[in-house]
C-alpha positions in Angstrom: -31.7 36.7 -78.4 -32.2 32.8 -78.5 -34.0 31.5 -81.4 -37.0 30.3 -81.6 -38.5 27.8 -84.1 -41.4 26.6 -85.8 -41.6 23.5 -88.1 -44.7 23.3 -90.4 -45.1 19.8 -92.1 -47.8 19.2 -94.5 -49.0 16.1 -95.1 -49.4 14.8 -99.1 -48.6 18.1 -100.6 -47.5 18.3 -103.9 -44.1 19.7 -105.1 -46.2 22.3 -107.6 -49.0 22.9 -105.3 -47.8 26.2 -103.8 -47.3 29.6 -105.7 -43.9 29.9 -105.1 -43.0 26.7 -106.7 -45.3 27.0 -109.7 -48.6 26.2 -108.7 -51.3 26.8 -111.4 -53.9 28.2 -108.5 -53.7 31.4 -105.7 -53.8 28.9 -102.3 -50.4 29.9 -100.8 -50.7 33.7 -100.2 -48.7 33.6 -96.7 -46.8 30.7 -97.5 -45.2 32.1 -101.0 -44.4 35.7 -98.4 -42.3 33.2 -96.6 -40.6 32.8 -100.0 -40.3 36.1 -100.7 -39.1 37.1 -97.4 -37.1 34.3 -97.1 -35.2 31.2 -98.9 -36.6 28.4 -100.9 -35.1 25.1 -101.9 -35.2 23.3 -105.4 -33.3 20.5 -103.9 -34.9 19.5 -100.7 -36.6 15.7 -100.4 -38.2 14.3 -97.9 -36.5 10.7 -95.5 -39.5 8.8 -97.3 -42.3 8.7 -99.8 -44.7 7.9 -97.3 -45.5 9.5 -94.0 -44.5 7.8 -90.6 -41.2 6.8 -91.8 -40.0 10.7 -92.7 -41.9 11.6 -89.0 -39.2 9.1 -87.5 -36.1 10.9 -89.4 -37.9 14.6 -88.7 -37.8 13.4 -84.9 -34.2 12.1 -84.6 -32.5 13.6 -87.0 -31.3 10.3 -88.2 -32.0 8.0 -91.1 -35.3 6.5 -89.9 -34.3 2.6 -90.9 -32.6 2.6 -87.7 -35.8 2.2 -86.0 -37.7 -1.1 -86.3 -41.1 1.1 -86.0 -39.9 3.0 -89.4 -39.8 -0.3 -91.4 -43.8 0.1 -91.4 -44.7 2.1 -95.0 -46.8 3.5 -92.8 -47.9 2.9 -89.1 -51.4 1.5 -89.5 -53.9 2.1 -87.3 -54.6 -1.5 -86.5 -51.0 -1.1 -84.1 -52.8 1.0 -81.3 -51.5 -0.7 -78.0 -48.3 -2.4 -80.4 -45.6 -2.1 -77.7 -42.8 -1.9 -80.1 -43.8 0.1 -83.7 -43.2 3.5 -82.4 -40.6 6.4 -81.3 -39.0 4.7 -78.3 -39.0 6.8 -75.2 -35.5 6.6 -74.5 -34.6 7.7 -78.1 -33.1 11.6 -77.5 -35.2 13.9 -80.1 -35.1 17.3 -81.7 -37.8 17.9 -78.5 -36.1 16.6 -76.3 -32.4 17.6 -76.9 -33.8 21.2 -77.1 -36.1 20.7 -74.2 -32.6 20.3 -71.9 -31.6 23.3 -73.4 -34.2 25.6 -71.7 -37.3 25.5 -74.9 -40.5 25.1 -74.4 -41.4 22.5 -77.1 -45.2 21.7 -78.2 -46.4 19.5 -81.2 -49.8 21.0 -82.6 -51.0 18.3 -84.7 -50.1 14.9 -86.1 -47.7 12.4 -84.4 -48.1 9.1 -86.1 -45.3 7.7 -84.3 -46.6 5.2 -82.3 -49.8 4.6 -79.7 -50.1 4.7 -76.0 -49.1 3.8 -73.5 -45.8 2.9 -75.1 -45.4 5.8 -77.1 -46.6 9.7 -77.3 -45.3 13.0 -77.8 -44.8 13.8 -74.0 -42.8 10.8 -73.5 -40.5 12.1 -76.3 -39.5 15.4 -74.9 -42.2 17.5 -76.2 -44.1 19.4 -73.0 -47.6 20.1 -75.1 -49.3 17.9 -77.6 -52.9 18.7 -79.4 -54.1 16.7 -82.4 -54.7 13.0 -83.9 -52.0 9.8 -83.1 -52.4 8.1 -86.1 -52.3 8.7 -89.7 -55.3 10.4 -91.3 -58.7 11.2 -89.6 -61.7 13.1 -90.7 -61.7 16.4 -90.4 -64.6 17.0 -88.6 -65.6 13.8 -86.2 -61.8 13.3 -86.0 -62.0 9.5 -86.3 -59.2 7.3 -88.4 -59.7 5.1 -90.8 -61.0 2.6 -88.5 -63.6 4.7 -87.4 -62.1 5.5 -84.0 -62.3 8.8 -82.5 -58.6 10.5 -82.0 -58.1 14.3 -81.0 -55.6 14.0 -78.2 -54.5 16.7 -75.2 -51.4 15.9 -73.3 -52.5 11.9 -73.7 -55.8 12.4 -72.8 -58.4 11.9 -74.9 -60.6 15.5 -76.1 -63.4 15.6 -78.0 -63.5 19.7 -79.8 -66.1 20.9 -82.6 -64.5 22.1 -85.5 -62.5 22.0 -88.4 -59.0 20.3 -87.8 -56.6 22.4 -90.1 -58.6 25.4 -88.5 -58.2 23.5 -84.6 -54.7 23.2 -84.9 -53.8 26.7 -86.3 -55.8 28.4 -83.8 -53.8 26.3 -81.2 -50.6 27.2 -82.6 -51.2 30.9 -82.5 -51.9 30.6 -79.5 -49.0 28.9 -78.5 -47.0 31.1 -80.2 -48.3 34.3 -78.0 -48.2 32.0 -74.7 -44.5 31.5 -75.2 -43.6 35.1 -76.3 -45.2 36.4 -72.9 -43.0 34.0 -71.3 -39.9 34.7 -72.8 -38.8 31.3 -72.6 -37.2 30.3 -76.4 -39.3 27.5 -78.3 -40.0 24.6 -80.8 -43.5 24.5 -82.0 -44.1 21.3 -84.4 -47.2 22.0 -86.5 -47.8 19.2 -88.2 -51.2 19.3 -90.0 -53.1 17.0 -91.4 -54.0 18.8 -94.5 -54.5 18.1 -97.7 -54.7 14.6 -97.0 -57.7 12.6 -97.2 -60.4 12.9 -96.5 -61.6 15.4 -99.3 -63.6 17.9 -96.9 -62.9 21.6 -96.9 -64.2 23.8 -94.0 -67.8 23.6 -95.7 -68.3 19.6 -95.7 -69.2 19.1 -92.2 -72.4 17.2 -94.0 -69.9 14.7 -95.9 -68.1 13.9 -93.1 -71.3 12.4 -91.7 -71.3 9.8 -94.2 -67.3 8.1 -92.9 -67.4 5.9 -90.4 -67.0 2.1 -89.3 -69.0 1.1 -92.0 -66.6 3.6 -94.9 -63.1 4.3 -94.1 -62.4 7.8 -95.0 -59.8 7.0 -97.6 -62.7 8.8 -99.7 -61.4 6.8 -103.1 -65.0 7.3 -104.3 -65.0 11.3 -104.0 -62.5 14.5 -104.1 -61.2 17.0 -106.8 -59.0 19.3 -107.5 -61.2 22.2 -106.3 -61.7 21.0 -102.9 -57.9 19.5 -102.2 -56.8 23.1 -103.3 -59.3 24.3 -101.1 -57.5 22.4 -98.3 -54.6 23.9 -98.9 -56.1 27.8 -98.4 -57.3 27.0 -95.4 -53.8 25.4 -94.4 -52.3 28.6 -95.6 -54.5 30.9 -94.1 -54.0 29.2 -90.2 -50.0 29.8 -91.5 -50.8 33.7 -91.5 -52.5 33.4 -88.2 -48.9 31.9 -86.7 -46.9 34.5 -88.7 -49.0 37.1 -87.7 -49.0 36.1 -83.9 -45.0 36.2 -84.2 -45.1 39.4 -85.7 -47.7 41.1 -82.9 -45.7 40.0 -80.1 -42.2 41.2 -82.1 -40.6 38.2 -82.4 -40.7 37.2 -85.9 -36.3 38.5 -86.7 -35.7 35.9 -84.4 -38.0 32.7 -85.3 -36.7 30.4 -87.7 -39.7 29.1 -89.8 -39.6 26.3 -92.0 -42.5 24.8 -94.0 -42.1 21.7 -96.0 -44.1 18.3 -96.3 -43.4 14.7 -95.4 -43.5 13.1 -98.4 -44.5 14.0 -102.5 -48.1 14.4 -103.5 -51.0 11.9 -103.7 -54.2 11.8 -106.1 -55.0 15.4 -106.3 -52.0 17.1 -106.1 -49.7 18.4 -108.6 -46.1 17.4 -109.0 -45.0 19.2 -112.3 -42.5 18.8 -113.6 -41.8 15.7 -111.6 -42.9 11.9 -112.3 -44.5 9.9 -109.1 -45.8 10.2 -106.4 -46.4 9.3 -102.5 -45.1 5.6 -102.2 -42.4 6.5 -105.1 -38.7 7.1 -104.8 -38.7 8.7 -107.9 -38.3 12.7 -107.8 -42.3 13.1 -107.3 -42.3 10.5 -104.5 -39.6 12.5 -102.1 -38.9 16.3 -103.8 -40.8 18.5 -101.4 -41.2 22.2 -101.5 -38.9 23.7 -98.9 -39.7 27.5 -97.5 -37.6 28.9 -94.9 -37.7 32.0 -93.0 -35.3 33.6 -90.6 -34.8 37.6 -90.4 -32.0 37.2 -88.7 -30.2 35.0 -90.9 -31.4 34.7 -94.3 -31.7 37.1 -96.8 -35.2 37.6 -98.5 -35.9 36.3 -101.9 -33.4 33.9 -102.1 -33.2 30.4 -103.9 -30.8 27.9 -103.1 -30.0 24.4 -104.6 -28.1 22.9 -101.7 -29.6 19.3 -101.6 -31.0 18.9 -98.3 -33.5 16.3 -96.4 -36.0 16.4 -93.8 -33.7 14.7 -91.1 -31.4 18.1 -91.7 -33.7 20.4 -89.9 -33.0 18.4 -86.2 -28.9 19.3 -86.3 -29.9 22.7 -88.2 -31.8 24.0 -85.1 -29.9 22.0 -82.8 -26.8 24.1 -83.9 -28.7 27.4 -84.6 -29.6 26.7 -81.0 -26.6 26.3 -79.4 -26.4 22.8 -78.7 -25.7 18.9 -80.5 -27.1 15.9 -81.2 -26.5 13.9 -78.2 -23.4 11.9 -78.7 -24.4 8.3 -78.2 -27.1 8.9 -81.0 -25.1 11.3 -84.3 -27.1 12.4 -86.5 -27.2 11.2 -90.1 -27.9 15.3 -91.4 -26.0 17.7 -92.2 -26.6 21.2 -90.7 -28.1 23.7 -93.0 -26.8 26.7 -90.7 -24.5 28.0 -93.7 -26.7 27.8 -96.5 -29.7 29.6 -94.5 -27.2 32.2 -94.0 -25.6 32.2 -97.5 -27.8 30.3 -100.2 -24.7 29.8 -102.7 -23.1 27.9 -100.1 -23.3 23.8 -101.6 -22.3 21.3 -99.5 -21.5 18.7 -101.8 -23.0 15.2 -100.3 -24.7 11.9 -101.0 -28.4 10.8 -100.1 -30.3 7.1 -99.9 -33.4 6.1 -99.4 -34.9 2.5 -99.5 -38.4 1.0 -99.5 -40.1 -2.2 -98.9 -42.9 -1.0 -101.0 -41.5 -2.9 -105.0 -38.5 -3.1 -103.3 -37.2 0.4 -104.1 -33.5 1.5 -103.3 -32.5 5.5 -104.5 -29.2 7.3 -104.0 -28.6 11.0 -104.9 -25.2 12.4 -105.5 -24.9 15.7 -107.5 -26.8 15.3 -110.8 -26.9 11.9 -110.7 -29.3 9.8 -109.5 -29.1 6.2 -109.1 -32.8 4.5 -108.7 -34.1 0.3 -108.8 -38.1 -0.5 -108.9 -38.2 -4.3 -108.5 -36.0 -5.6 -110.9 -35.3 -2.7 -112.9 -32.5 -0.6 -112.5 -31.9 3.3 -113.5 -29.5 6.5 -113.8 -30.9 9.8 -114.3 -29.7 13.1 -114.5 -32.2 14.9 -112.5 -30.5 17.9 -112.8 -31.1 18.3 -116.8 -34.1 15.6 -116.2 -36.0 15.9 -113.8 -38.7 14.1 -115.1 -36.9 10.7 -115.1 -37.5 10.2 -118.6 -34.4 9.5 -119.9 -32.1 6.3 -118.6 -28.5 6.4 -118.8 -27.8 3.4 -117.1 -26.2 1.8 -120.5 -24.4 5.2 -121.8 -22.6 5.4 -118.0 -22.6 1.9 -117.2 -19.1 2.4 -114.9 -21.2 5.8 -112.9 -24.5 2.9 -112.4 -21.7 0.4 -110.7 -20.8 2.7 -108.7 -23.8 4.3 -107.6 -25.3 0.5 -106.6 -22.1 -0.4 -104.8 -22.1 2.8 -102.8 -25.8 2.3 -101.9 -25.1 -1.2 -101.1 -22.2 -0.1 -98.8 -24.9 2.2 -96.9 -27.6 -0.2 -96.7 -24.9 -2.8 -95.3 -25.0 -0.2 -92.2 -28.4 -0.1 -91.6 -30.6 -2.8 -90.0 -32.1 -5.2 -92.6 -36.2 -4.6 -93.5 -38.1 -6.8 -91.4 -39.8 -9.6 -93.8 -43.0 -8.7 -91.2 -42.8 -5.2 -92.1 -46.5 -4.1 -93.8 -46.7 -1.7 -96.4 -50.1 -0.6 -96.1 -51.1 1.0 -100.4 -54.7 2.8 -100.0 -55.8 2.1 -103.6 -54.5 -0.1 -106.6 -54.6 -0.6 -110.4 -58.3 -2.0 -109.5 -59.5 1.4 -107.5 -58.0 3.6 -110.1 -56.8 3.0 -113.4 
């Protein structure tokens, strides 16, 4: 049997939030039976502490400073119509490589990855899209921040009552059951919105009124900890609609499942133990809870500490697949084939990460961890410290060398950050002290 796969992404979640990773409230019933039927990962970050960039590395399985639309901390919607921030056509994709391979592929949900007519989800090997192009609308008038209207079908624009987390999972169920009658194999991208802002839970429809041109909905002036986890139930509750549509049409041994989110937490979530958060490359900025099941493969209840990111998952299912990057276009990952199948097996290997954003550089290797905010520079042992609390750039001054001259090597082979590159901060010292 070919395997299939589905790739949840939240957006904003917190490393704590869910049950299986700590969380202080019941909102993950189906995803934390993912955990226990399946393997969960201390040690896997996300490509970038904020959202389009990680999208870019999810889609090519490459690190996402190679393309000039990543540099963007994020994609604003002010670049509808831009004809060069976004996923270039031509660029070969998880979609697309698998696409070629006989999959039917469908993205249910978020894309932020570029506007028409340049750029969209069909024109980068996906055969189905459903949901919003840019980066957070409301969830129930499904406009941006701008106040623009944007719930797409196969690059045409749909207007659809209802609530979006609940819009998307019903689609993906759905999907799910259309490709099992088929029997063709597929990817299905869900990528939802949730629990990013706006603060609306399935019983807010009357809030939402109050967004609009006039109020973006980055909703700075409302929100709690009730209703983001909230959010996250109803999130979890369209996950156990897709589960459960694998399991009624007896495909579930051979789906592999992963669920994970694009970049750490933002006001409401919770991080613990970790420090930071979205727009961070410290530990709460970029470690994200990672949940993956696959009957076939990997053996329930399992934990393993294999440090992985999200541009992993494209050569992971390429290989679990069958197939390979394309070979004009390697990928920067590592396949995660062995340690799905056994979780001791630790691939020792090193990890960067860079941002505009107070000009932020991070490299993982092992334990250590080498980070620099601005000016400041900083060693960690995030293994013993995962809170960041304790600098041992002065007792290991030799391992801090090394670390920044193996980061600089890296960075040397990556195109330099544009000086016009916008990093685009919601709210400040001013909006929130």
């Amino acid at each position: 049997m070919p395997t299939n796969f589905i790739f949840i992404l939240a957006d904003d979640l917190g490393y704590a939030d869910l049950g299986c990773y700590g969380g202080r409230a019941p909102v993950s019933p189906n995803i934390d039976r993912m955990a226990a039927e399946g393997l969960r990962f201390t040690r896997g970050y996300a490509n970038s502490a904020v959202c389009s960039p990680t999208r870019f590395a999810l889609a090519t399985g490459r690190y996402q400073y190679r393309i000039r639309g990543a540099a963007e901390e994020p994609i604003g919607s002010a670049m509808r119509g831009d004809k060069v921030i976004g996923l270039p056509p031509d660029h070969p994709t998880l979609a697309s490589r698998l696409a070629e391979a006989g999959y039917r592929t469908a993205l249910i949900g978020k894309w932020h990855l570029g506007f028409p007519p340049t750029f969209s989800p069909l024109k980068s090997g996906y055969h189905e899209h459903f949901g919003p192009l840019s980066g957070g609308v409301d969830y129930f008038t499904h406009q941006d921040s701008f106040g623009t209207h944007d719930l797409f079908e196969n690059d045409r624009e749909v207007d659809r009552d209802g609530y979006l987390t609940d819009l998307l999972s019903d689609r993906a169920a759905d999907f799910v059951s259309r490709a099992a009658r088929s029997k063709q194999p597929f990817l299905l991208s869900l990528h939802y919105t949730a629990p990013h802002w706006p603060w609306e839970t399935r019983d807010d429809g009357e809030l939402a009124k109050s967004f609009g041109k006039g109020r973006p909905i980055y909703h700075l002036d409302g929100g709690n900890i009730h209703a983001y986890r909230r959010m996250i139930h109803h999130m979890d509750e369209g996950i156990g609609r897709v589960l459960g549509a694998l399991d009624e049409n007896g495909i579930a041994r051979d789906t592999l499942v992963v669920f994970t989110s694009d970049n750490g937490g933002e006001r409401f979530s919770d991080n613990w133990p970790l420090v930071g958060g979205k727009m961070d490359l410290m530990e709460g900025g970029i470690r994200v809870p990672y949940v993956v099941r696959w009957p076939a493969r990997t053996p329930a209840g399992t934990v393993t500490e294999q440090l992985a990111i999200t541009m992993d998952w494209v050569p992971t299912f390429l290989e679990a697949a069958g197939t390979s990057p394309h070979p004009d276009y390697p990928s920067d990952g590592m396949s995660l084939v062995r340690p799905l199948g056994d979780p001791r097996a630790v691939t020792e290997r090193p990890l960067f990460w860079r941002m505009k954003h107070n000009e932020q550089r991070a490299m993982l290797a092992g334990r250590w961890k080498y980070l620099k905010v601005n000016e400041h520079e900083y060693l960690f042992d995030v293994a013993s410290d995962e809170r960041e609390r304790a600098n041992l750039a002065k007792r290991h001054p030799e391992r801090l060398s090394a670390m920044r001259a193996a980061w600089e090597t890296w960075d040397a082979t990556m195109p330099p950050i544009p000086a016009e590159a916008g990093v685009r901060l919601v709210y400040g010292k001013k909006e929130m002290p």
